[in-house]
Backbone as a ProteinNet text record, in pm:
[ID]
protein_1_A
[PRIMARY]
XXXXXXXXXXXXXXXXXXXXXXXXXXXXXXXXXXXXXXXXXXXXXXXXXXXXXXXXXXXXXXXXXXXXXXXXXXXXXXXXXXXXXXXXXXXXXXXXXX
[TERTIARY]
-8081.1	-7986.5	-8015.3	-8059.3	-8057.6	-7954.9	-7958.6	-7888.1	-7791.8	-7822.8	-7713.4	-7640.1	-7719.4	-7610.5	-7535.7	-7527	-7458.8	-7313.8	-7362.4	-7239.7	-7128.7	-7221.5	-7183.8	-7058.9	-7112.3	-7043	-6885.6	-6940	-6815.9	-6711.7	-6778.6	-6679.3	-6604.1	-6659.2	-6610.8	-6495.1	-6509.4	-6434.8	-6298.5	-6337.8	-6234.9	-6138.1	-6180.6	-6079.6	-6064.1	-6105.6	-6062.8	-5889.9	-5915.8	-5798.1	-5705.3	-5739.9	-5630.7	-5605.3	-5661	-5603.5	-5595.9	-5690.4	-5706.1	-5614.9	-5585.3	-5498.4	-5337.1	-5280.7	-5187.7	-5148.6	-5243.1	-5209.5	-5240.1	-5271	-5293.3	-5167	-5196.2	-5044.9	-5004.5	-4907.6	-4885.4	-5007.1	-5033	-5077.6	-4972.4	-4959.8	-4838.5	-4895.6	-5039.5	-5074.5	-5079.7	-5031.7	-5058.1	-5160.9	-5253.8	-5354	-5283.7	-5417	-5351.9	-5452	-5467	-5589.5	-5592.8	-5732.5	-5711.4	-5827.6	-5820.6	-5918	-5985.9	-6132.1	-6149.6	-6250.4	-6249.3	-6332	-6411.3	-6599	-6672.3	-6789.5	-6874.3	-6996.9	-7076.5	-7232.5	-7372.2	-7409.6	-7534	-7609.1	-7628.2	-7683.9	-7697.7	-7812.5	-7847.6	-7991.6	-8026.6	-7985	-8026.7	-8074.9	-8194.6	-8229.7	-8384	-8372.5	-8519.4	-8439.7	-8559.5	-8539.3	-8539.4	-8396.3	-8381.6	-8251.9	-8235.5	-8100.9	-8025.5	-7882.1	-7778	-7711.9	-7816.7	-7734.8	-7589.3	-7607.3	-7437.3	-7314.6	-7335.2	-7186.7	-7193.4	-7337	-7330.2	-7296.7	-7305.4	-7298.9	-7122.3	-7068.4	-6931.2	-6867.3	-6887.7	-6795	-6857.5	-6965.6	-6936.5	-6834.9	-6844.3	-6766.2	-6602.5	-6553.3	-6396.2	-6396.4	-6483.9	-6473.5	-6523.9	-6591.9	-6594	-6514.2	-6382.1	-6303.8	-6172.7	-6121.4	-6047.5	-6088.2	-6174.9	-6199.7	-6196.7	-6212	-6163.2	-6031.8	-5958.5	-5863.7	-5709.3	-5835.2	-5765.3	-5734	-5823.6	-5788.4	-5948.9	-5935.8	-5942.8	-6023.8	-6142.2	-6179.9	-6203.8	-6144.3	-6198.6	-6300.1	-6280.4	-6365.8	-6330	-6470.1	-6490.4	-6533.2	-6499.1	-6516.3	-6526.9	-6672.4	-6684	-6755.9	-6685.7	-6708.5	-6778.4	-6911.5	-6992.8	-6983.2	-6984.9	-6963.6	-7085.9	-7160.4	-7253	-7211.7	-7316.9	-7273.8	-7171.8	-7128.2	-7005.2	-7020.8	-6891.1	-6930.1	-6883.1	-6907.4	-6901.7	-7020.2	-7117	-7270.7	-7280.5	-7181.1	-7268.4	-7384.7	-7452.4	-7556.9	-7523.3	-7401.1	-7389.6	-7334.2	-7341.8	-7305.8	-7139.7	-7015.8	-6886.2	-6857.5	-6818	-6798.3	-6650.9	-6591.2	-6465.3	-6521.5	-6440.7	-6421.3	-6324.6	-6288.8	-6156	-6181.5	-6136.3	-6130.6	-6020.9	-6027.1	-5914.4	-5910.7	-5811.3	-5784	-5673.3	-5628	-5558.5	-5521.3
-15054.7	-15092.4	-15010.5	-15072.3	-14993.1	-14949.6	-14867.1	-14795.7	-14896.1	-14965.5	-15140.9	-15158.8	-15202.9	-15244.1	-15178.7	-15029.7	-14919.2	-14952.1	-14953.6	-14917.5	-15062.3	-15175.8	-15264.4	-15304	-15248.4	-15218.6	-15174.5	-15048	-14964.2	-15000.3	-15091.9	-15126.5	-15235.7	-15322.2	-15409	-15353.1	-15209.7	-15137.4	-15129	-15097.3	-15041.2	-15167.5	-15252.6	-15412.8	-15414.5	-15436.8	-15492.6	-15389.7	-15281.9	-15191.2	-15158.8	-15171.7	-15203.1	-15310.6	-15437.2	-15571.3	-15663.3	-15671	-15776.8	-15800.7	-15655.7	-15613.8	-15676.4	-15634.8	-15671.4	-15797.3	-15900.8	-16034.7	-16130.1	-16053.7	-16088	-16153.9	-16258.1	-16283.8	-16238.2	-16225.2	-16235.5	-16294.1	-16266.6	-16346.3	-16439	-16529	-16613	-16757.4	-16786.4	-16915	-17029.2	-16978.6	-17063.4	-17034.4	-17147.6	-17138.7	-17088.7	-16981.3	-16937	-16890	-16864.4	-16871.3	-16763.3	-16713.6	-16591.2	-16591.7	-16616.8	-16623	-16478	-16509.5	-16375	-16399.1	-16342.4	-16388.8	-16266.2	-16324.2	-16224.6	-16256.1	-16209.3	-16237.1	-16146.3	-16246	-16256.6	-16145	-16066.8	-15992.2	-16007.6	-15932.2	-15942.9	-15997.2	-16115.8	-16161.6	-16220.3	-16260.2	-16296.4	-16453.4	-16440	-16547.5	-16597	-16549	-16542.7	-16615.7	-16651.1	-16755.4	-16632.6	-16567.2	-16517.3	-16509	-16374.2	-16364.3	-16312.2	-16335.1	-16278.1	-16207.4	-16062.8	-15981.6	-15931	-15912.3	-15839.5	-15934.4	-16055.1	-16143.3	-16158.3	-16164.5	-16177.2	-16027.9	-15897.5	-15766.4	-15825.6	-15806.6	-15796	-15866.5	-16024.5	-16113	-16089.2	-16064.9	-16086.6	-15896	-15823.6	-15727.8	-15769.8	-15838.4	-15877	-15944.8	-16073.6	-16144.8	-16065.3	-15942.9	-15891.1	-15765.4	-15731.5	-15610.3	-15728.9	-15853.9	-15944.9	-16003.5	-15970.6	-16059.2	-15890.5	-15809.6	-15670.1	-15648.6	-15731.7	-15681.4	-15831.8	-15847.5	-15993.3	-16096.6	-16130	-16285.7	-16362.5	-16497.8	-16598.3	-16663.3	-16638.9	-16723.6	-16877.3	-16981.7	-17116.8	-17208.2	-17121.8	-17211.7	-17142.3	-17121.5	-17057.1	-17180.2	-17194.5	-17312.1	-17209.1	-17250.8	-17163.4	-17262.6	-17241.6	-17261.6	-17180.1	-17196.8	-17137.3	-17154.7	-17073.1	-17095.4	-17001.3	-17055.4	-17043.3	-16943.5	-16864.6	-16827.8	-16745.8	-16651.8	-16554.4	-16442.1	-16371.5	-16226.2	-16192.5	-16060.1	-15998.3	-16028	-16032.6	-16072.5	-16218.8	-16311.5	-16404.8	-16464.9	-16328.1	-16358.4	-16363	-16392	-16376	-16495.7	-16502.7	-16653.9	-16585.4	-16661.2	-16620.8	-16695.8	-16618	-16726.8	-16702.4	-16839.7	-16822.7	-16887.2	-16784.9	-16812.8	-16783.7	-16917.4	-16939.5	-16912.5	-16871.9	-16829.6	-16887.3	-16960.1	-17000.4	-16934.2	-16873.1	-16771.5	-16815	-16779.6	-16719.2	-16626
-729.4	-626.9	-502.3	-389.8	-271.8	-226.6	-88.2	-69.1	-4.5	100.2	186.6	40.6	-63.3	-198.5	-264.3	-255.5	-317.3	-168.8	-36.5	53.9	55.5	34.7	10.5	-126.3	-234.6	-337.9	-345	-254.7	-231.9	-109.9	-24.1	43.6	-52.9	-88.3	-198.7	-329.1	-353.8	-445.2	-351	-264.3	-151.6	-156.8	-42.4	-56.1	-167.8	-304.4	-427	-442.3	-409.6	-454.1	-327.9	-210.5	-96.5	-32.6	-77.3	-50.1	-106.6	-215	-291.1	-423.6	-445.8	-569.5	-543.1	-380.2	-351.8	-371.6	-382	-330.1	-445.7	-590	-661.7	-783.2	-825	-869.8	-1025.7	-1081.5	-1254.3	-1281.8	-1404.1	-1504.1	-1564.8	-1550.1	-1581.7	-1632.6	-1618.3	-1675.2	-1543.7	-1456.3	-1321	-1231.9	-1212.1	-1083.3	-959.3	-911.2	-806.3	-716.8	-566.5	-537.9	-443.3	-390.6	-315	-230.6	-100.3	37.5	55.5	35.3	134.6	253.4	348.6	467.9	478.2	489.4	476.7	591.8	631.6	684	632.9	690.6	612.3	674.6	619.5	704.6	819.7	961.1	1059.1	1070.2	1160.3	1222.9	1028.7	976.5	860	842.3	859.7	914.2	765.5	676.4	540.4	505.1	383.2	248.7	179.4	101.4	41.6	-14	-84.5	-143.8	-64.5	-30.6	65.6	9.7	1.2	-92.1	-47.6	72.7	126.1	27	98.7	34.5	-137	-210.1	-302.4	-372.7	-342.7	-352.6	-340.7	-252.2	-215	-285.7	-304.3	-360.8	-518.3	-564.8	-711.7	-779.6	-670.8	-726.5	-758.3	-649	-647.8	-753	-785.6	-898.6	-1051.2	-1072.2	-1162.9	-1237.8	-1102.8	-1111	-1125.9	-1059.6	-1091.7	-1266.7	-1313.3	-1464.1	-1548.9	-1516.1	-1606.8	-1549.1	-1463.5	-1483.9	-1584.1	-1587.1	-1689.1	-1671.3	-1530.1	-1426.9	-1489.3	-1519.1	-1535	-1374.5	-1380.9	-1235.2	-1288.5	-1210	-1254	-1150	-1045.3	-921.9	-813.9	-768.5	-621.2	-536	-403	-310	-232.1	-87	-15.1	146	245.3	330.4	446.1	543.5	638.4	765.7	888.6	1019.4	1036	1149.6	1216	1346.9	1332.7	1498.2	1488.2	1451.1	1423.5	1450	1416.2	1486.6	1612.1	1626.8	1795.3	1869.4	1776.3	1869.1	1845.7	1729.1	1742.1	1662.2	1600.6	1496.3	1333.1	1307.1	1143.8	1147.4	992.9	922	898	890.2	890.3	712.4	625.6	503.6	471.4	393.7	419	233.3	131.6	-11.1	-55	-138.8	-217.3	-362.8	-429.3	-543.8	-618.1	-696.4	-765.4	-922.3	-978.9	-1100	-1116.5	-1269.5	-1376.4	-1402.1
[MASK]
++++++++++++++++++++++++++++++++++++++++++++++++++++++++++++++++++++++++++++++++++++++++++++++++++

């Protein structure tokens, strides 16, 4: 794990436990869903893996399933052109859980 994926991680630890936790519902057996808005690397412009969002979002979804949530479907929407500069991809993911 490089070092971008270690800071990445930890910012991801961070939100999971000062925002994501909050907004999280019972376990009660009802779908319930939870937005998070992220952007892509900067100038990220390869045929490759997007490690930032995939670093970030599979942590929420793997600290949400140890903590006993049920993911059933992620839906994820892209904006072009984002940012303060402009150069990042803007992603907007829904998460739907248990």
């Amino acid at each position: 794990m490089g070092v971008f994926t270690k800071k990445q991680k930890q910012a991801s630890e961070r939100l999971y436990e000062t925002e994501v936790k909050e907004y999280l519902h019972e376990q009660d057996g009802f779908k319930h869903i939870l937005m998070i808005n992220s952007f892509s690397r900067w100038a990220n412009q390869a045929f490759t893996v997007e490690n930032k969002y995939t670093t970030q979002i599979n942590e929420v979804m793997d600290r949400m399933q140890e903590d006993g949530y049920e993911i059933i479907d992620i839906k994820l929407e892209s904006q072009y052109d984002q940012g303060a500069s402009g150069g990042a991809t803007g992603f907007n993911t829904l998460i739907i859980y248990k």
